[in-house]
C-alpha positions, 0 to 999 in steps of 0.5 A: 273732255270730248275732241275739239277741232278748235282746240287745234286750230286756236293752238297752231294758229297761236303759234304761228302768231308768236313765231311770225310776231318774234320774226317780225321784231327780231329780223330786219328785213327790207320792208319796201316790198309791202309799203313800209309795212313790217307784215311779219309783225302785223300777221303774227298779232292778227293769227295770234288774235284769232287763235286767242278767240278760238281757245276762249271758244272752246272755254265759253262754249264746250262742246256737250256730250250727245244724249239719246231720248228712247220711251222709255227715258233717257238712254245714257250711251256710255252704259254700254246696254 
C-alpha cells in the first residue's frame, strides 16, 4: 500500500473525536461559557464524523500507482531497467 496522507488525518482526527466525545459525557463541566451547549461532545462527534469519512476515503478511492508510457510501451517503473 502506497503512503497516504488521508489515512493520518482520518485516524488522528478520529482520535481526537473519541477523546473529545469521552471528555464531553464523563466531565461536568460549566457549560455557561458556550450557552448551554456541551461543546466537547459536539466537537468529538463532528471530528469523529470527519475522520470516518477521510478513512472511507482512503477505502472507496485508493491512491493508484503511477505507470509511464514510453514508444516502445508501457514501461513498469518497479522493473528497475
Amino acid at each position: 500500500m502506497l503512503f497516504d496522507i488521508r489515512t493520518i488525518v482520518g485516524s488522528l482526527l478520529g482520535i481526537y473525536g473519541v477523546i473529545l466525545i469521552v471528555t464531553g459525557a464523563v466531565a461536568g463541566y460549566d457549560h455557561e461559557r458556550t450557552g448551554g451547549w456541551n461543546i466537547n461532545l459536539w466537537a468529538g462527534i463532528g471530528m469523529a464524523v470527519v475522520g470516518v469519512a477521510f478513512l472511507a476515503w482512503v477505502r472507496l478511492r485508493p491512491v493508484k500507482e503511477l505507470v509511464h508510457q514510453t514508444s516502445e510501451g508501457v514501461d513498469d517503473t518497479k522493473s528497475g531497467t
